[in-house]
MMTF fields as JSON, N, C-alpha, C and O atoms, coordinates in Angstrom:
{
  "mmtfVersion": "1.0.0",
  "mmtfProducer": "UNKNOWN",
  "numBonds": 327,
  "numAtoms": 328,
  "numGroups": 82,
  "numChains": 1,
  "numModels": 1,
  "chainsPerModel": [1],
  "groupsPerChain": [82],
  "chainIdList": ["A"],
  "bondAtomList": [4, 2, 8, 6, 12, 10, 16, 14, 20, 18, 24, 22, 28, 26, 32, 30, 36, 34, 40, 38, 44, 42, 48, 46, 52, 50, 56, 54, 60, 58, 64, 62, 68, 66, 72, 70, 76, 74, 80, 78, 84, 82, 88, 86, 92, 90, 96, 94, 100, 98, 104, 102, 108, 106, 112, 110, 116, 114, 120, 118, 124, 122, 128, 126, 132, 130, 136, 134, 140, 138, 144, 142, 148, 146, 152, 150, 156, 154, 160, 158, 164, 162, 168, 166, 172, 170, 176, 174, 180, 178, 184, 182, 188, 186, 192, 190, 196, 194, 200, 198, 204, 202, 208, 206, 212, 210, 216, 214, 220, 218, 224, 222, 228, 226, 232, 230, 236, 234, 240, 238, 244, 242, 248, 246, 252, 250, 256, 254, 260, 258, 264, 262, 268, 266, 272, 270, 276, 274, 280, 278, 284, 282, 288, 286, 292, 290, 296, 294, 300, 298, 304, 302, 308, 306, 312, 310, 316, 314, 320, 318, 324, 322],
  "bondOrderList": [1, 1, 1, 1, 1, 1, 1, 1, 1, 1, 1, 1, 1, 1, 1, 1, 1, 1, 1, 1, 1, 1, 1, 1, 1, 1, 1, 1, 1, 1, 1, 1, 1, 1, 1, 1, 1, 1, 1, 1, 1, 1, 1, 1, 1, 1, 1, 1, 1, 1, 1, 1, 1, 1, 1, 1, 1, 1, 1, 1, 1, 1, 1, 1, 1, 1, 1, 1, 1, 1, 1, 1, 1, 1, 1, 1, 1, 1, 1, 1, 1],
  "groupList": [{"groupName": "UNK", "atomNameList": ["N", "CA", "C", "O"], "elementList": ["N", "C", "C", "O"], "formalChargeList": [0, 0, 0, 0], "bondAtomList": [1, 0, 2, 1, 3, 2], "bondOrderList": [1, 1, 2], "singleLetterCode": "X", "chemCompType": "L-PEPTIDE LINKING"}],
  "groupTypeList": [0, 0, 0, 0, 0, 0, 0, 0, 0, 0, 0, 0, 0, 0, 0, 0, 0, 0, 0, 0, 0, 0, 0, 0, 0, 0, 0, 0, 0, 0, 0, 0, 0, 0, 0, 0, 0, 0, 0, 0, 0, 0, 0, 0, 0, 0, 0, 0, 0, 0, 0, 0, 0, 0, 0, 0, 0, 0, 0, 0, 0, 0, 0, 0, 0, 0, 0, 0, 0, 0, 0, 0, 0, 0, 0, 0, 0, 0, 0, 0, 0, 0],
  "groupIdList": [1, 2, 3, 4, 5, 6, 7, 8, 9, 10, 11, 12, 13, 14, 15, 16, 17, 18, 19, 20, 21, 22, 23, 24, 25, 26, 27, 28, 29, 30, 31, 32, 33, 34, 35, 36, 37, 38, 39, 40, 41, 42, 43, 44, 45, 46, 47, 48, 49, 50, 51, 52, 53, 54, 55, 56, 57, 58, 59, 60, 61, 62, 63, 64, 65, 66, 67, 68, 69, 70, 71, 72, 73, 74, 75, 76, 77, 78, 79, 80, 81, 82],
  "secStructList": [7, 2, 2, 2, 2, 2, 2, 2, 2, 2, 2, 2, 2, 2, 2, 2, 2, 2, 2, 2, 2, 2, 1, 7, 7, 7, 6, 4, 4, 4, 6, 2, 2, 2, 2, 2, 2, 2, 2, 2, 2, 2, 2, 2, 6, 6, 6, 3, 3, 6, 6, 6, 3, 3, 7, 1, 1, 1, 7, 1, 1, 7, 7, 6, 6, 2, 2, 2, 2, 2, 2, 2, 2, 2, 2, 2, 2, 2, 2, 2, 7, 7],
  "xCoordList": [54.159, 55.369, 55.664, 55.447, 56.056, 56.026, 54.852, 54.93, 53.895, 52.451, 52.665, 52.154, 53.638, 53.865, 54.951, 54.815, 56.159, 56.997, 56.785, 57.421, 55.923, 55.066, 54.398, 54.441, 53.578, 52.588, 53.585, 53.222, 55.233, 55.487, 56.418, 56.9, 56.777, 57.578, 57.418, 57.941, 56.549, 55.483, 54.737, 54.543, 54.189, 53.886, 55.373, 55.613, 56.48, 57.874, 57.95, 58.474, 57.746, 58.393, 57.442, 57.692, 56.357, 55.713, 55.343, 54.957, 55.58, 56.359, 57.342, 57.308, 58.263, 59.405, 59.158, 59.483, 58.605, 58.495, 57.306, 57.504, 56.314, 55.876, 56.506, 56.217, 57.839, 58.761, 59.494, 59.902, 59.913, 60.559, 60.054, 60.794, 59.07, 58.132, 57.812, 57.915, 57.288, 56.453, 56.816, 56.28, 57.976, 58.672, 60.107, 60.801, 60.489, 61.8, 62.395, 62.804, 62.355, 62.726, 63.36, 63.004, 64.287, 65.057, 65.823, 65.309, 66.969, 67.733, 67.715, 67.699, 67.714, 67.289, 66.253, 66.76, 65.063, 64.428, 64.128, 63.411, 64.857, 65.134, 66.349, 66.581, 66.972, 67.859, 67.398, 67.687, 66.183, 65.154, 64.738, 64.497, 64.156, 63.341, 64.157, 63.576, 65.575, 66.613, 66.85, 66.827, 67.115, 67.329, 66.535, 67.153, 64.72, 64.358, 64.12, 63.919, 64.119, 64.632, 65.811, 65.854, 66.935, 68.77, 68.05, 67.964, 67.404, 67.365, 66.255, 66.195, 65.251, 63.978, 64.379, 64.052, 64.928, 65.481, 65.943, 65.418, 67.113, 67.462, 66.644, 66.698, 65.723, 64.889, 63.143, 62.322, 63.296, 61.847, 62.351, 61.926, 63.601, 63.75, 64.416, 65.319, 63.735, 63.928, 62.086, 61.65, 61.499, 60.029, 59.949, 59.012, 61.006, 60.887, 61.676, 62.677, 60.626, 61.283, 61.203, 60.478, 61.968, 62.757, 62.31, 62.794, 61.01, 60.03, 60.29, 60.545, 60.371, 60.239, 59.14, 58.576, 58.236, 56.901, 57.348, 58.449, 56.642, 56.738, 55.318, 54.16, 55.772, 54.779, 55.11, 56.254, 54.025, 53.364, 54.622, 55.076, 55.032, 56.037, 57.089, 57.946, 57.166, 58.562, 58.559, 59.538, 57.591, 57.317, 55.975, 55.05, 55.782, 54.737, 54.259, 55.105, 53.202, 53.027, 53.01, 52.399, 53.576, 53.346, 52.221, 51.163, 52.316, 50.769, 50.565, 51.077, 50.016, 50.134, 49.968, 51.036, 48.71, 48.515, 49.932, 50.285, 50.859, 51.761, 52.524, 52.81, 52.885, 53.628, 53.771, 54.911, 52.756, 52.502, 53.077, 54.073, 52.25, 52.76, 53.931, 54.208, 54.988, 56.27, 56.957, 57.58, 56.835, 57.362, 57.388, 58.205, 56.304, 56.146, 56.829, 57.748, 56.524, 57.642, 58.749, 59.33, 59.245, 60.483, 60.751, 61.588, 60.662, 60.838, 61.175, 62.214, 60.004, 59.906, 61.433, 62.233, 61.275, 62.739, 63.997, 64.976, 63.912, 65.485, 65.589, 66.676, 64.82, 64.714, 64.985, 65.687, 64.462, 64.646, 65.894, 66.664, 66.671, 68.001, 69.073, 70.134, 68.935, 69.73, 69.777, 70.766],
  "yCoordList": [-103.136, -102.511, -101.212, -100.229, -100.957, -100.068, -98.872, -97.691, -99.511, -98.499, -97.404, -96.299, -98.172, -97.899, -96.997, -95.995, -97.197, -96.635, -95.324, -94.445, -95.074, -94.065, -92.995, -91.785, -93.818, -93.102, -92.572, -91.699, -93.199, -92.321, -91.376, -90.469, -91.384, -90.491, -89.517, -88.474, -89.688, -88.481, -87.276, -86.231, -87.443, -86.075, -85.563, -84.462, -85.94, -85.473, -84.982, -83.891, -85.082, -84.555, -83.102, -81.97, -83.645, -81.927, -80.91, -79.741, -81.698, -80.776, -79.827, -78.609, -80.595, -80.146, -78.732, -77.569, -79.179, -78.515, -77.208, -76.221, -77.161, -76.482, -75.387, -74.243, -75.858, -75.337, -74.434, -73.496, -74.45, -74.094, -72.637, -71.655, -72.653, -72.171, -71.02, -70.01, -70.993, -70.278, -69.674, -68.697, -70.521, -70.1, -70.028, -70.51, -69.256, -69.431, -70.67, -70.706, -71.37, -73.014, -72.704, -71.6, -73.406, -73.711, -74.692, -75.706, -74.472, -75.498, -76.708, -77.703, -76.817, -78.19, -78.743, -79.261, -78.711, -79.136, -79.574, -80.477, -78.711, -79.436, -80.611, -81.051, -81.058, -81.722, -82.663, -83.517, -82.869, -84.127, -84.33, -85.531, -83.264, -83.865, -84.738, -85.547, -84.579, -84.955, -86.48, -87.384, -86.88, -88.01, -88.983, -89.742, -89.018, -90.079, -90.403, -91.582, -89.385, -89.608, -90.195, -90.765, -90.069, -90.752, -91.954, -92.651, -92.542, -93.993, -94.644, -95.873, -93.768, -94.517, -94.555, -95.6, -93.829, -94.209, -95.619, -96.541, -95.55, -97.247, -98.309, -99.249, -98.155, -99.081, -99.17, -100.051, -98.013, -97.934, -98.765, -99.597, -97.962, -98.779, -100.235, -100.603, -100.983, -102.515, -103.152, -104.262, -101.846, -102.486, -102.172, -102.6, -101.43, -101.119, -102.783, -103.463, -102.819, -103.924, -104.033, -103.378, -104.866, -103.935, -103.671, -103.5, -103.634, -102.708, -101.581, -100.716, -101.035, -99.331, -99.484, -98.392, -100.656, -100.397, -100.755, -101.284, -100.526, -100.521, -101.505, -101.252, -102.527, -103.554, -103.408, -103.128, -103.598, -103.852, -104.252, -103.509, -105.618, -106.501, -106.592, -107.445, -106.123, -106.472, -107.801, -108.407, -108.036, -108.879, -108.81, -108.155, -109.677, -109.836, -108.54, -107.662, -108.415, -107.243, -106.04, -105.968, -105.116, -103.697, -103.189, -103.562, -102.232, -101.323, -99.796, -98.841, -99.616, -98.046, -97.557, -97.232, -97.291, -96.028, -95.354, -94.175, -96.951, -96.883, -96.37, -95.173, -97.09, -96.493, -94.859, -94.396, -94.073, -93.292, -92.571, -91.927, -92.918, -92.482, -92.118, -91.1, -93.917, -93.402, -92.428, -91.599, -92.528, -91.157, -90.129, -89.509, -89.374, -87.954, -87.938, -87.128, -88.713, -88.513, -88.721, -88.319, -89.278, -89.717, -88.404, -87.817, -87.962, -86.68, -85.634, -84.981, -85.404, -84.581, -84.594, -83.723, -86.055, -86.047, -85.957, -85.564, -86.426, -85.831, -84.529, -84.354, -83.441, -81.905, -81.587, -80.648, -82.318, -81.489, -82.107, -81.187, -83.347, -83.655, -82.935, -82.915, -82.262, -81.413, -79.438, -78.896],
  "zCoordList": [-103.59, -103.1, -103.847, -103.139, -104.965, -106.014, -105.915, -106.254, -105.408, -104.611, -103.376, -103.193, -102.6, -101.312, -101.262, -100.559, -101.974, -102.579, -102.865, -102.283, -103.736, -104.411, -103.629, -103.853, -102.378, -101.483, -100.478, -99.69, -100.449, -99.246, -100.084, -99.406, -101.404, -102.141, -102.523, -102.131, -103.492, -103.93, -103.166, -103.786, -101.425, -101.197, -100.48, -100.978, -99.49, -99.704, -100.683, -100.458, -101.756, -103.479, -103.494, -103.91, -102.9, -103.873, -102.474, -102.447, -101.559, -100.32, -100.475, -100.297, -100.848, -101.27, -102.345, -102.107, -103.351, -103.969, -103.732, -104.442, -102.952, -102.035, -101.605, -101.954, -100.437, -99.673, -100.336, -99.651, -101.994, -102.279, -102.995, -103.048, -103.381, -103.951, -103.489, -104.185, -102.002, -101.156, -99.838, -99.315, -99.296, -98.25, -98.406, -99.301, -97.255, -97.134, -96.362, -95.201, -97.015, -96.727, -95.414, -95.003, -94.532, -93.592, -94.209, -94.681, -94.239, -95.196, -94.626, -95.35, -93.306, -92.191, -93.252, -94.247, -93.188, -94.381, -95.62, -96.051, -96.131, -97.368, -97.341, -98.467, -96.518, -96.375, -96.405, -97.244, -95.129, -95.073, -95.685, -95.808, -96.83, -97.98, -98.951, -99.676, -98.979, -100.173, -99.591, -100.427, -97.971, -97.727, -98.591, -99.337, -98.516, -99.026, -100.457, -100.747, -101.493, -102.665, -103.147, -104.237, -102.262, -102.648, -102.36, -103.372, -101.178, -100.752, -101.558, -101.612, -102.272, -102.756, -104.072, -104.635, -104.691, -106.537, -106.743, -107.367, -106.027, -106.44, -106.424, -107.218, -105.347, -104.771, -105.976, -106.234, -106.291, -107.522, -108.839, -109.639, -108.535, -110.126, -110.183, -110.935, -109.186, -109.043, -109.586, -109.893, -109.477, -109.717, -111.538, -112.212, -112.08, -113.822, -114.582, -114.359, -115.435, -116.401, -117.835, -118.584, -118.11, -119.441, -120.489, -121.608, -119.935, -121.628, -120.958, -121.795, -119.58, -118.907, -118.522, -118.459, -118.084, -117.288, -115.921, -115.765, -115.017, -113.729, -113.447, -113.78, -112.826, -111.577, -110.48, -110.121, -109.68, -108.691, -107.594, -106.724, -107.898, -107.477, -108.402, -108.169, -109.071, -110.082, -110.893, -111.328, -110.971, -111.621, -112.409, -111.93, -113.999, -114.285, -115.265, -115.435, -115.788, -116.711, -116.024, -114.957, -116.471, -116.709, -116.383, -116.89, -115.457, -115.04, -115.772, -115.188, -116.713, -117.58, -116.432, -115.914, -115.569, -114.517, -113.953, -113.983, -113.24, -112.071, -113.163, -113.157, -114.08, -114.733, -115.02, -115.05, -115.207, -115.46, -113.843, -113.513, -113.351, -112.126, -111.382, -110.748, -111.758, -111.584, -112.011, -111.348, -113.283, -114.375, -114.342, -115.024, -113.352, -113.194, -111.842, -111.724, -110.788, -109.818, -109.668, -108.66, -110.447, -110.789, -111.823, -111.138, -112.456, -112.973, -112.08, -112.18, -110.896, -110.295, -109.158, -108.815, -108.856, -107.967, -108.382, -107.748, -109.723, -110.275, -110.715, -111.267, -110.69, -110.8, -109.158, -108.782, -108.456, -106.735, -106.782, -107.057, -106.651, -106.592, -107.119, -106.496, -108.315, -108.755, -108.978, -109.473]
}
């Protein structure tokens, strides 16, 4: 779940960040891009546990990669959110 999460978050995120970059956005756009970050934050950080690793299922040990993974997009989306 936390995988999936990821695969549909992450290219939105560097879309986004793409858009911002290189074109003159359409603000229509970036709007869409902002919807699924507000709705996917809460929902990621149901897969973090309370060492700060991130599983699979929310349960069970800690994955370094995902972990790793979350962290930079999750970085990345609270810089486009604000």
């Amino acid at each position: 779940m936390c995988e999936q999460n990821m695969a549909l978050l992450a290219p939105n995120i560097y879309i986004l960040e793409y858009l911002k970059k290189h074109t003159a956005a359409d603000p229509s756009h970036q709007g869409k891009g902002h919807q699924l970050p507000d709705q996917w934050l809460p929902e990621q950080l149901n897969y973090k546990d309370k060492d700060g690793a991130y599983s699979t299922f929310g349960a069970g040990p800690g994955n370094t990669w995902l972990t790793a993974l979350c962290e930079i997009v999750c970085q990345s989306t609270v810089f486009h959110l604000h």
